[in-house]
ZALUMSE-481181 format. One record per residue (C-alpha): residue in three letters; x, z negated, y. Coordinates in steps of 0.02 Angstrom, whole numbers, plus 50000, padded with zeros to 5 digits. Each point is the difference from the previous one (the first is absolute). Example, Ala and Ser with C-alpha at 12.3 -4.5 7.8 and 13.67 -1.06 7.14 Angstrom:
# residues 2
ala506154961049775ser500695003350172
//
This chain:
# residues 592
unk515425106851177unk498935007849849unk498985007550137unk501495007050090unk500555007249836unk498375008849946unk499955007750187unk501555008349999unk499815008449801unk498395005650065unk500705008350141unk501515008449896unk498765004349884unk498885009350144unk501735007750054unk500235008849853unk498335005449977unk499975008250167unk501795008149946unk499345004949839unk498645008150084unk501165009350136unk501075006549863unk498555007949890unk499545009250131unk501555005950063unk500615004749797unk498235008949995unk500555010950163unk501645004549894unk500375016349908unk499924996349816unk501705000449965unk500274984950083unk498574991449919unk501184992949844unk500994992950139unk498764988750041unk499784990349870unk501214989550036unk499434991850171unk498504998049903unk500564990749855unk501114990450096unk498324993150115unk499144996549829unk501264990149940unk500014988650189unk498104997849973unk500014995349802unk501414985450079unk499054996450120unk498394999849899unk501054988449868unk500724988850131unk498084998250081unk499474995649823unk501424986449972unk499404991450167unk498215000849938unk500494993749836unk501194985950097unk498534992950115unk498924998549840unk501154989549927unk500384989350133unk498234998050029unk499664994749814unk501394987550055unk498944992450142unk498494998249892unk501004991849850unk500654988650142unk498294995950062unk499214998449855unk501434987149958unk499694989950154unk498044997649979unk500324994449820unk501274986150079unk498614996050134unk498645001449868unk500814986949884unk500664987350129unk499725004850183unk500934986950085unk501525001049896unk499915020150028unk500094999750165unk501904991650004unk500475012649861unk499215015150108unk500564992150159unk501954997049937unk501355004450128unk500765014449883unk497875007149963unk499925019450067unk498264992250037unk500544986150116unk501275010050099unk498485012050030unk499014985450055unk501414996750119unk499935014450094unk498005002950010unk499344995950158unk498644986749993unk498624999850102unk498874985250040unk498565006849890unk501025001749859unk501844991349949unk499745005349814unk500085020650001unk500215000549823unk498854987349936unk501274991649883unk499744981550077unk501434999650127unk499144986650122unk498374994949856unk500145001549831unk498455006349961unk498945011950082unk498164993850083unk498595001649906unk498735013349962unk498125003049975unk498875009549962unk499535011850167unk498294993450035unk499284987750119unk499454990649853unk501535001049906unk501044993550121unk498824982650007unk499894998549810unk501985006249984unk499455010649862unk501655009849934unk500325019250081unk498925012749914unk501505012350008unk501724990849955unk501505004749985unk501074995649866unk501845006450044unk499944990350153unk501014982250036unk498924984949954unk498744992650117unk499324982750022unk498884995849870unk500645010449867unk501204998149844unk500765012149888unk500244998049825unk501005013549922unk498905015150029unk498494991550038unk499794994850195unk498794985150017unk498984998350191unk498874983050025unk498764999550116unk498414989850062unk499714986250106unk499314980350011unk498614997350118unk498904986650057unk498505004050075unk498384993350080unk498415009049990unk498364991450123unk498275009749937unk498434997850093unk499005001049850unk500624990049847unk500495013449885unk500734988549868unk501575012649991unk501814998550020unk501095012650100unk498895013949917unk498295000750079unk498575005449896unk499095012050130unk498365003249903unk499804980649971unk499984994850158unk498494987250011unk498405006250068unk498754989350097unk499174991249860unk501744992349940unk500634982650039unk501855009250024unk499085011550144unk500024984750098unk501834992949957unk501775005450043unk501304999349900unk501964996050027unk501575003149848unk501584999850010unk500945013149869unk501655003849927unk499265011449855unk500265018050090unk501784993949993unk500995015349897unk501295004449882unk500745016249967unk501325009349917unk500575018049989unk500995005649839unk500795017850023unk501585011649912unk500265015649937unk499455007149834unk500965017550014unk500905010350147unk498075004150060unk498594988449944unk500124981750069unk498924984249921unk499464985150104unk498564984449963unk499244989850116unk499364984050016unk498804990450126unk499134982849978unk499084991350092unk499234979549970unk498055007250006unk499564997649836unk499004985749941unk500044993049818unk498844986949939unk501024983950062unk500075008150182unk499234991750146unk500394991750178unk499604981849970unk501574992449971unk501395010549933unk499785019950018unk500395007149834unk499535020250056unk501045011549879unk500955013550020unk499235019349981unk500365016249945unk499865010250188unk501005015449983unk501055003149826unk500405016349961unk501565012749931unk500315016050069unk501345016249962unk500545009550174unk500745017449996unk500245003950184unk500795016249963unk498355008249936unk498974987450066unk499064993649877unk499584980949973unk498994992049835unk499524981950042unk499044989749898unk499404981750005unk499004988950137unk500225006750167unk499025005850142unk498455013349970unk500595016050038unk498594998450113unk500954991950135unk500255003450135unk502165004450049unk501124997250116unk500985017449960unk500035010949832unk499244993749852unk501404987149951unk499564984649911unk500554983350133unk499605011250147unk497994996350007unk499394998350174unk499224981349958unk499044990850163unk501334988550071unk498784986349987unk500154983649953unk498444999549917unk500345002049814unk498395011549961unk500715011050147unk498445009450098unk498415007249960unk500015019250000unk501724998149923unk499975008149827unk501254995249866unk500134991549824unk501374993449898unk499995003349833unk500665009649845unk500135017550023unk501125015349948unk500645010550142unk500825016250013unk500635005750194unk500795018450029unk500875001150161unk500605017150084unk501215004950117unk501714993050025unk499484987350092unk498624995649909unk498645002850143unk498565005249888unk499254991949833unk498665000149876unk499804985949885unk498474995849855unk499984980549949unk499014997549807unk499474980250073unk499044985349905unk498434998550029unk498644987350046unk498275000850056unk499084988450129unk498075000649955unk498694995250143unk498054998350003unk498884996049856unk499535010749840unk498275002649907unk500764996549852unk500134981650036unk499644993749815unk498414992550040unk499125015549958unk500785004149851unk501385011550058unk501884995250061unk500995009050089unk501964996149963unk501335003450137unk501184988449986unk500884987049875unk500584981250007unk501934999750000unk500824994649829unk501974998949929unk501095000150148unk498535006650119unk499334988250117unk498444991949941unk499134993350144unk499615019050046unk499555017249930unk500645013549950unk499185017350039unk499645015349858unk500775013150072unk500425013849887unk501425008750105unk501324996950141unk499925004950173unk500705017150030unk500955001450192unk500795014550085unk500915000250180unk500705012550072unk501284992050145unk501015011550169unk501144991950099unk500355017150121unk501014990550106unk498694992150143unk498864987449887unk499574997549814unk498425008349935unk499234996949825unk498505006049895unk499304992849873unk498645001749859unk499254987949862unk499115000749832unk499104984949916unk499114997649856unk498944987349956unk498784992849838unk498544990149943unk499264996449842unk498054996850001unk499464993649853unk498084994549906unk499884992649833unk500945010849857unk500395014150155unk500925005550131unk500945012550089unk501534999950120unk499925008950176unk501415007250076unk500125002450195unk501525009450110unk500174997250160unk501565002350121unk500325005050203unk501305004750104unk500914996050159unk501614999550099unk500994993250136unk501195003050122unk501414987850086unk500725006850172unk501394995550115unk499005001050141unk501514990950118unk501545001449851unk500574983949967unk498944990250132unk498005003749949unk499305008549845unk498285003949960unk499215000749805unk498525006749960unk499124999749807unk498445003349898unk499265001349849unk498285007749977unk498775003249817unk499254991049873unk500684984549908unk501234996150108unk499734979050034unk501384995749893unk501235009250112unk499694990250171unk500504981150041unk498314994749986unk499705005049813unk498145003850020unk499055008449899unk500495016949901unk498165002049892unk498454994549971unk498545003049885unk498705015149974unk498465001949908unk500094992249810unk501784991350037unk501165015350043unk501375000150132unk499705007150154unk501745002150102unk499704994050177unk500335010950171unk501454990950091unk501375001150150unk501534993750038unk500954999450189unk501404992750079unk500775000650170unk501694995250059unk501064996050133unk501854991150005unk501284999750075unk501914991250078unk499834998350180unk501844990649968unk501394999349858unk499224983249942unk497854999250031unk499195010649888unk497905003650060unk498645004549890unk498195005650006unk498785006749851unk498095005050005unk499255005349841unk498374997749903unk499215004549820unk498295005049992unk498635003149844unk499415017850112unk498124997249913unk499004992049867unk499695001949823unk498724992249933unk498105002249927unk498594987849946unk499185000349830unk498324991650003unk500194991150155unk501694992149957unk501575006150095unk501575006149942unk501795006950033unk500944998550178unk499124997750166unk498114998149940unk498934999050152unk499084987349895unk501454988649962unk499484984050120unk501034995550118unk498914987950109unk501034983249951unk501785006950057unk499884991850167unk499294983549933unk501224986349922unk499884998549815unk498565014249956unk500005008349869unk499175012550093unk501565013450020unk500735012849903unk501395005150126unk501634996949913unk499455013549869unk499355013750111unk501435001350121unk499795014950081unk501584998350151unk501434992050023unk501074999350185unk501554992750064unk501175000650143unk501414992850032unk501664997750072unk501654989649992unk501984999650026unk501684996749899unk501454989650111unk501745001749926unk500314983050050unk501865002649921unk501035010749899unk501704997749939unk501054999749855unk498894990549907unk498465007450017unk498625005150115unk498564985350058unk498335008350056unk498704990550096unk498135011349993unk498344996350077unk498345009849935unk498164998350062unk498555009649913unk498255002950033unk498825006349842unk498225003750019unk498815003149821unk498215007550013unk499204998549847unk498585016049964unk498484995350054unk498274990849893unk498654990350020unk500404990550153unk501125008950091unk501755007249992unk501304986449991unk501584997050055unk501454987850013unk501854999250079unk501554988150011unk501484999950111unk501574995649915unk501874994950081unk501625001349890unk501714995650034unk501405000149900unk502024996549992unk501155011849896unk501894995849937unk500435015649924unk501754994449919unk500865018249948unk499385007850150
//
């Protein structure tokens, strides 16, 4: 009826127009004597289009209102479903509700009998995560959320603040061919060469420690600028009483734990906390929750796949509308992994000092590196509309001390790379393809395998080592419940550093460092494990929705690896070792 309405004044009001029009032109043909006569007609057609110009603005002004109406009456409705949902949806549902005789006379289709969301056949809506392969195994929380929508499974709302729970319990059986003496987490540069008893030994373990909570705190802080913390924990920490003999006492862990303010008008978002590097690899944007993580069940994920968690300070600019393009820089903790052997060994007077026993609240079983400053990252991120496409760049710095008696002097090294990656929908919704790399120097500490990021020059200084990073995907749902995976990637030292002073070796990948004895059980003979120079896997696995319902989703997953570590080569050849390892795990995810 409104529609009829405006119509026909915009038709009058084109009628007069067109009259107006014929009658200047006709008054303009007149002798001027007549010309006081027309003033009139004229005022009379002013005065039709001021009413109709006044009645046109009395509509507009009408609408407005009753639209503020709907909004108040919306707004009402969530806050009933918000505090109580199944008690809302009788009240919202009553026989005299504008809102239930509108219901009454929808039509209702067999993909949807709930048009307007409000819980008419469920009282609450399913479940949502975040939109990555990996999120949707781990039933990490959305990475975009929306907070003026009807409650979902999983979440609470407590006055302003809206509450979403995530994670999963999981049980899980890893088989190694090599005894790796390692939980659901393998560690891929300790992998037992030839002269080790555990070369020669598999190893079996059953695990519930990946098992994961999480929560998602979010509200508004003003009209623009929303606030939101998240939580994730996992059971892989050890403490001093943990073991597997007869009870196992693993501890909880601080795995992601970070605050964040979001103002997706201007697009600008300041996180800070223990999250993913910036460094990672995403799914879409530069959002935090929306990493494009392996969907492994390995815990330590895949060689050639670069990432940290830790502290960091991030600042992400998106542009556009729809937020297509981005440009973040992440301030992130940072910590060292030295490799080779120094000059400065103490035995001939000089030490060189790189690192520091943990004390206080710090872990002190292990050290602690010197580094004088954080990482710096910057990515630039597209989404044009086919794929996601990232750069990204790093600088490191790192710091030694060598010291004699009453001297020394502190050395200062940078170091950095860059990179990028790409994820593409090469058959949309069916088969994707990922592709990532990271190329420079002092790098280790950014791939699975954690291998070396320096070693040692002349008189005890740090010499950054040449490294690469690269991972290859494919995954994809052939059907609504199988989900198929398969990675490639490998981390490489790309040459040596090292140098002899008077006859003795030193630093990363000596040709003189023996290796005869890594083939032979129990020598001594073979200095592998700390001149890695590669590190290879493939492999390949599935997710089974094995059910999903109204209490939660049950996920059955299967994962086989290969990895393959050549050591540089020494005295007695280049050496090399492998192990195949077979994972399988079962998921309850409870909120999702």
């Amino acid at each position: 009826m409104k529609s009829a309405k405006n119509t026909s004044i915009m038709i009058s009001y084109n009628r007069l127009i067109t009259r107006a029009c014929f009658t200047g032109s006709l008054l303009f043909s007149l002798p001027s004597a007549h010309a006081a006569e027309a003033n009139d007609p004229i005022s009379m057609m002013e005065k039709q289009i001021h009413a109709l110009q006044t009645q046109l603005n009395a509509m507009k002004q009408k609408q407005a209102a009753e639209a503020r109406h709907v909004r108040t009456e919306l707004a009402h409705q969530r806050e009933l479903i918000e505090a109580n949902p199944y008690a809302a949806r009788s009240h919202l549902l009553g026989p005299s509700s504008r809102l239930a005789s509108t219901i009454a006379t929808a039509p209702l289709t067999s993909q949807s009998n709930d048009p307007f969301g409000f819980g008419y056949n469920q009282p609450l809506a399913p479940a949502r995560t975040a939109s990555t392969p990996y999120g949707e195994l781990t039933a990490i929380p959305p990475a975009h959320p929306d907070l003026y929508t009807p409650l979902r499974r999983g979440q609470l709302q407590i006055g302003g603040i809206r509450l979403t729970l995530g994670g999963y319990l999981e049980a899980a059986g890893i088989w190694r061919s090599r005894n790796n003496a390692a939980d659901i987490a393998s560690a891929f540069n300790a992998i037992p060469w030839g002269n080790q008893p555990g070369h020669y030994m598999s190893e079996y373990h059953q695990s519930e420690r990946q098992s994961r909570l999480a929560a998602l705190i979010e509200g508004m802080i003003s009209k623009k600028i929303e606030a939101d913390a998240y939580v994730e924990t996992d059971f892989q920490g050890s403490g001093s009483a943990s073991n597997s003999r007869q009870s196992s006492s693993y501890v909880l862990r601080a795995r992601v734990f970070y605050g964040e303010l979001k103002n997706h008008d201007d697009g600008w978002y300041l996180l800070g906390g223990q999250n993913w590097s910036l460094i990672t690899l995403f799914n879409k944007g530069m959002f935090a929750r929306d990493e494009q993580t392996p969907m492994v069940i390995e815990a330590q994920y895949v060689p050639g796949f670069n990432w940290t968690r830790n502290t960091q300070v991030r600042l992400v600019k998106t542009f556009g509308r729809q937020e297509r393009y981005a440009a973040g820089l992440s301030i992130e903790s940072p910590s060292a992994v030295p490799g080779g052997t120094s000059p400065c060994t103490g035995s001939n007077g000089c030490t060189t000092t790189d690192r520091l026993t943990g004390t206080n609240i710090n872990n002190p079983s292990t050290y602690y590196t010197t580094d004088p400053a954080p990482d710096v990252i910057a990515k630039v991120a597209a989404d044009p509309g086919w794929g996601h496409y990232e750069l990204t760049g790093i600088m490191r710095f790192f710091r030694d001390r060598t010291s004699t008696a009453g001297n020394g002097s502190n050395h200062t090294s940078i170091a950095g790379g860059g990179g990028g990656g790409m994820v593409l929908p090469l058959i949309n919704k069916k088969l994707y393809f990922q592709a990532s790399g990271l190329v420079g120097t002092g790098l280790g500490r950014y791939g699975s395998t954690s291998m070396a990021d320096y070693t040692y020059g002349p008189h005890g200084t740090i010499a950054p080592l040449p490294e690469a990073n690269l991972l290859l995907g494919l995954y994809g749902t052939p059907t609504k419940a199988l989900k198929l995976y398969a990675y490639g990637g490998a981390e490489t030292i790309l040459h040596r550093k090292a140098f002899n002073d008077n006859g003795t070796p030193y630093g990363y990948g000596n040709r003189n460092y023996n290796m005869s004895g890594c083939n032979t059980e129990l020598s001594t003979l073979c200095a592998a494990s700390s001149n890695i120079r590669t590190v290879a896997q493939a492999t390949a696995g599935f997710w089974y929705t094995a059910a999903k319902g109204d209490y939660g989703t049950m996920l059955v997953g299967g994962q086989y690896s290969h990895t393959y570590i050549q050591a540089f080569s020494g005295i007695g050849g280049k050496p090399q070792t492998d192990a195949d390892m077979i994972f399988m795990s079962l998921r309850y995810q409870p909120f999702n």
